[in-house]
N, C-alpha and C positions, 0 to 999 in steps of 0.2 A: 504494500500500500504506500504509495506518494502522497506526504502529506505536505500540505503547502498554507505556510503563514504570507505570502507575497500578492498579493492584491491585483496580479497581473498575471500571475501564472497558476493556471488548472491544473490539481492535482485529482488524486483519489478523494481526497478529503478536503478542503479548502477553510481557514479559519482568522479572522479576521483578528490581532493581537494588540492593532495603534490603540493609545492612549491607555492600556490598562494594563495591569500583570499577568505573566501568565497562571492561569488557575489550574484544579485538579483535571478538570475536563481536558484540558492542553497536555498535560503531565499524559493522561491517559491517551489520549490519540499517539502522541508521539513515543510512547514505547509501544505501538503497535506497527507504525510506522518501518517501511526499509529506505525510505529517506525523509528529509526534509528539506522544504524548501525556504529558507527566511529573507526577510526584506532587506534592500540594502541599508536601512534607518533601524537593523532590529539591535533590541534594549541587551545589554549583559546579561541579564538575568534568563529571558527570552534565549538568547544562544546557548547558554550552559545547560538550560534544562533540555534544548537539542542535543547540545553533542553528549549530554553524562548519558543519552535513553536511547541515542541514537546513532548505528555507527556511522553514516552518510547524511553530511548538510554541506550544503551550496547554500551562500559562500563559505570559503573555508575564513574565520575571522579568528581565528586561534590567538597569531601576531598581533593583532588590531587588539585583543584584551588582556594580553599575556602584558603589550609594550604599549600602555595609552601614551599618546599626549605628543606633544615633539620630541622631550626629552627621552620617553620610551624609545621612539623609532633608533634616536640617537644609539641607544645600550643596545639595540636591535642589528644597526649598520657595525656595529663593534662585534658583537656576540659571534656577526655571519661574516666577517671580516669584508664589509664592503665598503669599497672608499667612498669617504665622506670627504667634506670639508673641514679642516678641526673644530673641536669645539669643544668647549666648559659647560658643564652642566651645574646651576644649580639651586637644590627647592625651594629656597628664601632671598631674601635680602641679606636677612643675617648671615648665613653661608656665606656670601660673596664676602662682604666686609673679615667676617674671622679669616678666610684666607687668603684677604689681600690688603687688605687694612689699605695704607698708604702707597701700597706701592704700585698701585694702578693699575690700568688692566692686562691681563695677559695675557693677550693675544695682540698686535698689530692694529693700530688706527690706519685708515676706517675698518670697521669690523660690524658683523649683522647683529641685531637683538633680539631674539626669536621669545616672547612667550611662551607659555607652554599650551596655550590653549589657541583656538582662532583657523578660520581660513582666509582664502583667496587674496595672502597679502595685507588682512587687516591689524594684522599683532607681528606685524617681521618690520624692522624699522634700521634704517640705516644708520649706523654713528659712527661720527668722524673726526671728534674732541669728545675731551674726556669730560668738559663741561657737558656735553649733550648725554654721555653717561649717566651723569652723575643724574639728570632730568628722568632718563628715562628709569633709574634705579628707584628716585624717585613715586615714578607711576607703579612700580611694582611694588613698594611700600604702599602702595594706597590701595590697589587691588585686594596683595592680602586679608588687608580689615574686612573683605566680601568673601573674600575666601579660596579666591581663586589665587594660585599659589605657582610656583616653579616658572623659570628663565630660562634660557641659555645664550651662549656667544659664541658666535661663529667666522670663522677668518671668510674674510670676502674674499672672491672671486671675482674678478674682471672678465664680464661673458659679452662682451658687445651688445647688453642691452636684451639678449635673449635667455632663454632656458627652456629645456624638450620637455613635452610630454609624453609619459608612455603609459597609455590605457592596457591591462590586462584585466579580457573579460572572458573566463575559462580559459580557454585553449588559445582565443583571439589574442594578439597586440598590435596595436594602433600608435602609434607613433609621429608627432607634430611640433613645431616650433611655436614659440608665443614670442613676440618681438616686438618692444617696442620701440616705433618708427620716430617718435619725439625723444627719444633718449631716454634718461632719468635710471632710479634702481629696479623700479617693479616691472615685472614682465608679464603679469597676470592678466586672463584676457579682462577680465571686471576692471581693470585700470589701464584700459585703450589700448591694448597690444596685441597685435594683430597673426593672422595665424601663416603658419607655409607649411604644407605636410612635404614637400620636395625638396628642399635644401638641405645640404651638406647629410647627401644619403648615407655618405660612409659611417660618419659621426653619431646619427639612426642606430643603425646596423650594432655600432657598439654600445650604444647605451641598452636596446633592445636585446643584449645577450648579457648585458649586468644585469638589468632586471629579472629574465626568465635565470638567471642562477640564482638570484636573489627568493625567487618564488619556489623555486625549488626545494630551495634550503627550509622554506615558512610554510608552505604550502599555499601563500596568498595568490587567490585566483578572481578577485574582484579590487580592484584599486585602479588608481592613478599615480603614477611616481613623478617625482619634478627633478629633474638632474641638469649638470650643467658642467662646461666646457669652459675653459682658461681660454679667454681669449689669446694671451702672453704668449702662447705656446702651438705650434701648428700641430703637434701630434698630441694633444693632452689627452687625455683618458677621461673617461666619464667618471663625473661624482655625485653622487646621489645628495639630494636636499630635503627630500621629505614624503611620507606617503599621505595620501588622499584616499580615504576608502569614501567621500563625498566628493565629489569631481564634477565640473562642467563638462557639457556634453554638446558644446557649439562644434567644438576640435572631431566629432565623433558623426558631424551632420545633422544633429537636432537632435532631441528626445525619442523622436518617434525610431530615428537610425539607433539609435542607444537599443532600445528596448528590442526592438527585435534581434538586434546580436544578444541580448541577453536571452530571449527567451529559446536564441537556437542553442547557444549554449547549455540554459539548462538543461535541455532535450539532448543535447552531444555527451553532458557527463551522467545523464539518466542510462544512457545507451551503453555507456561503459559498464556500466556497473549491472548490464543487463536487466534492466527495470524499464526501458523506454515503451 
């Protein structure tokens, strides 16, 4: 029996889980269940009670609640030895100051600010004086009292302005540029940067085989990964910056294109596992 909590895909069973927890009736479908299917927006709680009842759920979100946040992905590209950009991880204010007191930061001006929460570029902020640090250390002092917690810093890269996207959806990867044509640090298409899925295909080629070992290694078969290239350097190597298990889908041809690669997919690893 396919059971499916996903609002878009027919299973055996079909059960609708947004806005509430899952109950003993969910408990009980899904240990009768020989897979499951969940949303890509499904809650922690909602996933564990899949995968402890279930041996098969698409997506696989294991990585996604094993390593939340930025700084997870961060201990995530370490664990799987994949090159990153450097970077300091750490859960407070206080942290930062104990091991740096005065002696400023440790990494290279300019250097990234990454929150630990946030997408599409809204919590990633450029600093390029230690005045502007100190501002944004600041903001993370004020955060905390809400309660949302943890930073990191990240050595900048010099990418021309761009960074790749690489969609993996099941077995698919989708692979695209975000560029932005006015200059500046963001490359995100939500702050005007425009798309090219044909440029510098070599460059493609190798970020799309860092990722698929990266997935490999995690089993993650639903995301968006954002990597990027030294401009400095003609043969630089890709370096991953972050995952997106929430991802725009303008790079992918609209919603309506997203979705049906998602629904063949499901169907392609239904089939594997001889349940189609």
């Amino acid at each position: 029996m396919i059971l499916s909590f996903h609002p878009l895909f027919t299973g055996d069973q079909n059960i609708l889980c947004a806005g509430r927890k899952p109950g003993p009736d969910d408990l009980a479908a899904t240990k009768k269940a020989a897979a499951v299917i969940v949303p890509q927006g499904c809650p922690r709680r909602l996933y564990e009670m899949a995968r402890n009842h279930c041996p098969n759920v698409f997506p696989n979100y294991d990585a996604r609640f094993a390593y939340p946040g930025k700084l997870g992905q961060i201990r995530l590209f370490r664990q799987t030895a994949t090159a990153h950009p450097a970077s300091k991880l750490y859960k407070n204010v206080g942290t930062y100051h104990r091991q740096h007191n005065a002696k400023g930061p440790p990494l290279p001006l300019p250097l990234v600010f990454k929150f630990n929460w946030g997408g599409q570029g809204d919590t990633v902020f450029l600093v390029e004086t230690r005045e502007a640090l100190n501002d944004m250390l600041t903001d993370a002092a004020r955060f905390e009292k809400t309660g949302q917690t943890g930073f990191l810093l990240q050595q900048y890269i010099e990418s021309g302005n761009q960074t790749l996207r690489v969609v993996v959806i099941g077995q698919q990867v989708r692979s695209y540029w975000r560029i932005q044509p006015s200059g500046g640090f963001y490359a995100s298409v939500s702050k005007g940067a425009v798309i090219d899925s044909e440029a510098a295909p070599e460059q493609q080629h190798k970020a799309v085989a860092r990722v698929r070992q990266l997935c490999r290694k995690t089993g993650i078969n639903l995301a968006g990964f954002d990597v990027i290239f030294s401009s400095k350097y003609k043969d630089s190597d890709p370096l991953l910056l972050e995952i997106n298990y929430f991802f725009g889908r303008r790079g992918l041809g609209g919603s309506e294109a997203y979705y049906r690669i998602l629904m063949e997919e499901i169907q392609a690893w239904l089939a594997g596992l001889d349940l189609a």
